[in-house]
C-alpha positions in Angstrom: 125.0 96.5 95.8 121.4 97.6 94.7 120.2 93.9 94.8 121.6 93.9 98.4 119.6 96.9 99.1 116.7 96.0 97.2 116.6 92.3 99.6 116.9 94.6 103.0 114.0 97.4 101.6 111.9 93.8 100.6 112.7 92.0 104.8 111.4 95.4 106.1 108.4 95.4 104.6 107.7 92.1 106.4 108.4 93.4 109.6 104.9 93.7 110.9 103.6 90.9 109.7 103.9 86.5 109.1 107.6 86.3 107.8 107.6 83.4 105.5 110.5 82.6 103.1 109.7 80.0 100.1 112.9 78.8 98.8 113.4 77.3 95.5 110.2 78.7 93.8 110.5 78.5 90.7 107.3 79.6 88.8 105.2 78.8 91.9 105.1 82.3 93.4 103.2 82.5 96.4 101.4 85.6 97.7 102.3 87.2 101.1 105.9 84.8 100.9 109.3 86.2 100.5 109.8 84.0 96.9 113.5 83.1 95.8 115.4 80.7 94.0 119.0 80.4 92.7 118.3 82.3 89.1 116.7 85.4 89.0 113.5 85.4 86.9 109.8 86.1 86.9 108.5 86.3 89.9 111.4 85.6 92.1 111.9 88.6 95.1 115.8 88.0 94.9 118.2 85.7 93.8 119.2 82.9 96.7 121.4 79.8 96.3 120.8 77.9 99.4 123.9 75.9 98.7 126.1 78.7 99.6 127.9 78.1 102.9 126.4 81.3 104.5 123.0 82.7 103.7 122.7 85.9 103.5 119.6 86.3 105.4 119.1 87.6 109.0 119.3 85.1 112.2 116.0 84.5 113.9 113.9 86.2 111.4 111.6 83.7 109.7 108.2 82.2 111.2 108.6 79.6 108.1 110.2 78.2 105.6 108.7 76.5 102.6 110.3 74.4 100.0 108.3 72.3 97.2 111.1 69.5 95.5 113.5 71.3 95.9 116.0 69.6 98.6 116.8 66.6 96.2 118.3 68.7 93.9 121.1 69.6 95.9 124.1 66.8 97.3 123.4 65.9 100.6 126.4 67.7 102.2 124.6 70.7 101.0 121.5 69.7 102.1 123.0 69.1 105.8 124.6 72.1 105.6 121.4 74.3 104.6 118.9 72.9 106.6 121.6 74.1 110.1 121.1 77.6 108.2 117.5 77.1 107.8 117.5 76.7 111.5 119.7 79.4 112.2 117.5 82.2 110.3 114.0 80.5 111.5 112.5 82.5 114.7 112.3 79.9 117.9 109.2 78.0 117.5 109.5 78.4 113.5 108.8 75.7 111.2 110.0 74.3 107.7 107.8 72.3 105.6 109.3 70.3 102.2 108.2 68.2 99.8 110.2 65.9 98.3 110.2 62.3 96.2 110.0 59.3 98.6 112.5 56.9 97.5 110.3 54.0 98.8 107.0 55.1 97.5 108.8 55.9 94.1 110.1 51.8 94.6 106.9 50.7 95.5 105.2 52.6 92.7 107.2 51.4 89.9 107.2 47.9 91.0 103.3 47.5 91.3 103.0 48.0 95.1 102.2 51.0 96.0 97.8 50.9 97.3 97.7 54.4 96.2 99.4 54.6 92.4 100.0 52.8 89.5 102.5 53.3 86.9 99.5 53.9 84.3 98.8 56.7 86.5 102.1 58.9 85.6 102.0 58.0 82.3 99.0 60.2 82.0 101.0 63.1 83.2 104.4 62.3 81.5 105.3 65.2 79.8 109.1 64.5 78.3 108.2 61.9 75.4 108.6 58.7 75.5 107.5 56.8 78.6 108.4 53.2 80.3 108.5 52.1 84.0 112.2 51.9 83.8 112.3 55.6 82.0 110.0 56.9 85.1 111.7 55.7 87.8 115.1 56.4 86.0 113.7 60.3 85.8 112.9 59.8 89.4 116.5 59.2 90.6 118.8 61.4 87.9 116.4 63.8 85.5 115.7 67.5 86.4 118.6 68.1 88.0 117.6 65.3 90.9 121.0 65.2 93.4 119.7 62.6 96.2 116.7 61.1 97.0 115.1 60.4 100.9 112.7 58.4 102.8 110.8 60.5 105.8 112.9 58.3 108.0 116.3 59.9 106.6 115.5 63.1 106.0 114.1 63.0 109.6 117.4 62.1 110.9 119.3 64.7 109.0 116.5 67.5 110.4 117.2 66.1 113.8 121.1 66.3 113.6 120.8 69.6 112.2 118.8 70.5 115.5 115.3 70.7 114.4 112.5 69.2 116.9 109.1 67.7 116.3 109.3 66.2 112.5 106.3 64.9 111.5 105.2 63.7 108.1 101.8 65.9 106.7 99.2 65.3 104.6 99.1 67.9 101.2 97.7 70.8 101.9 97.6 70.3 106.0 100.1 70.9 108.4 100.9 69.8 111.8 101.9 73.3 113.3 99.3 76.2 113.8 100.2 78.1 111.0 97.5 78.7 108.8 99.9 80.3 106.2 101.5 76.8 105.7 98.0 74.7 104.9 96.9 74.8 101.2 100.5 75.3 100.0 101.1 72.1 97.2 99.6 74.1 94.2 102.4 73.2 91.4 99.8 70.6 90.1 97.0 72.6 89.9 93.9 73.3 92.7 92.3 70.2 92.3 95.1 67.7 91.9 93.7 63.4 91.5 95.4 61.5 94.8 97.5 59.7 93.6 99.4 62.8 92.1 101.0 63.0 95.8 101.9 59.0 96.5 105.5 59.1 95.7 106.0 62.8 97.7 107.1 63.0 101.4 105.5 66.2 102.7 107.2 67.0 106.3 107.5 70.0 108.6 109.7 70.1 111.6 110.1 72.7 114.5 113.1 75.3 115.7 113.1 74.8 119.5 111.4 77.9 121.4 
């Protein structure tokens, strides 16, 4: 019960002011966002799965929702099923922005025809040993825990179905709404990260109707 009352002491605070929820943080803790993720740990407000069938968050509270690589992680009957309780606890007029791996660009990358990256590029970066195209884009569809991959096209059909309006694909560190809280928000590689870095992301926010 205390980590119950601890969430409800931690949503009051936010009353008063932007109400923003960042799921799936991680070690990216933002400042002046509500930060949780499915293990407890440093810098995480309060433990939240967002693959359990109810959330147990408040209807109509949030301005936004945030989540950086975190939806492919998760099967996509999950996924459908969280982002119709992302809606549900978004005010009207709220927005949800992800970022998440682009199964084309990731294609396009690893076979030499993407205009924006190049395989060299990523093996600059590789961090888990030994490194090949077909190692990368193998790591791309099954490593870290990686569930189900979309294109902006599909993941804009499964925001629509769920019920969400105006999906729009964003440029990192912009967005399409007018909420300054969600510009400047792709941090996990650093503040000055090359271009390329972003090629094989989809970066997306999409609307609760008013």
């Amino acid at each position: 019960m205390r980590k119950w009352g601890r969430k409800r002491r931690l949503l009051r605070l936010k009353e008063d002011t932007f109400k923003g929820l960042q799921f799936g943080c991680g070690e990216y803790y933002k400042s002046g966002w509500i930060n949780v993720d499915f293990a407890n740990g440093e810098g995480i407000d309060f433990v939240l799965d967002i693959t359990d069938r109810n959330l147990p968050l408040p209807s109509g509270y949030f301005d936004a929702l945030y989540g950086s690589e975190v939806i492919e992680h998760i099967e996509l009957a999950q996924a459908r099923r969280f982002l119709r309780e992302a809606l549900r606890i978004l005010k009207p007029g709220g927005v949800l922005r992800m970022t998440t791996p682009d199964i084309i660009e990731v294609c396009k990358i690893y076979l030499g025809r993407s205009p924006e990256a190049s395989m060299e590029n990523f093996r600059t970066t590789w961090l888990e040993g030994e490194f090949s195209p077909e190692i990368w884009i193998n790591a791309m569809f099954g490593a870290w825990g990686h569930k189900h991959l979309y294109t902006f096209e599909s993941l804009s059909t499964e925001l629509l179905a769920a019920g969400f309006i105006n999906v729009r694909r964003c440029a990192p560190q912009e967005t399409g709404s007018g909420m300054e809280q969600l510009r400047n928000l792709e941090d996990r590689y650093g503040p000055n990260p090359p271009a390329w870095i972003f090629a094989p992301v989809v970066i997306l926010e999409a609307d609760k109707p008013r």
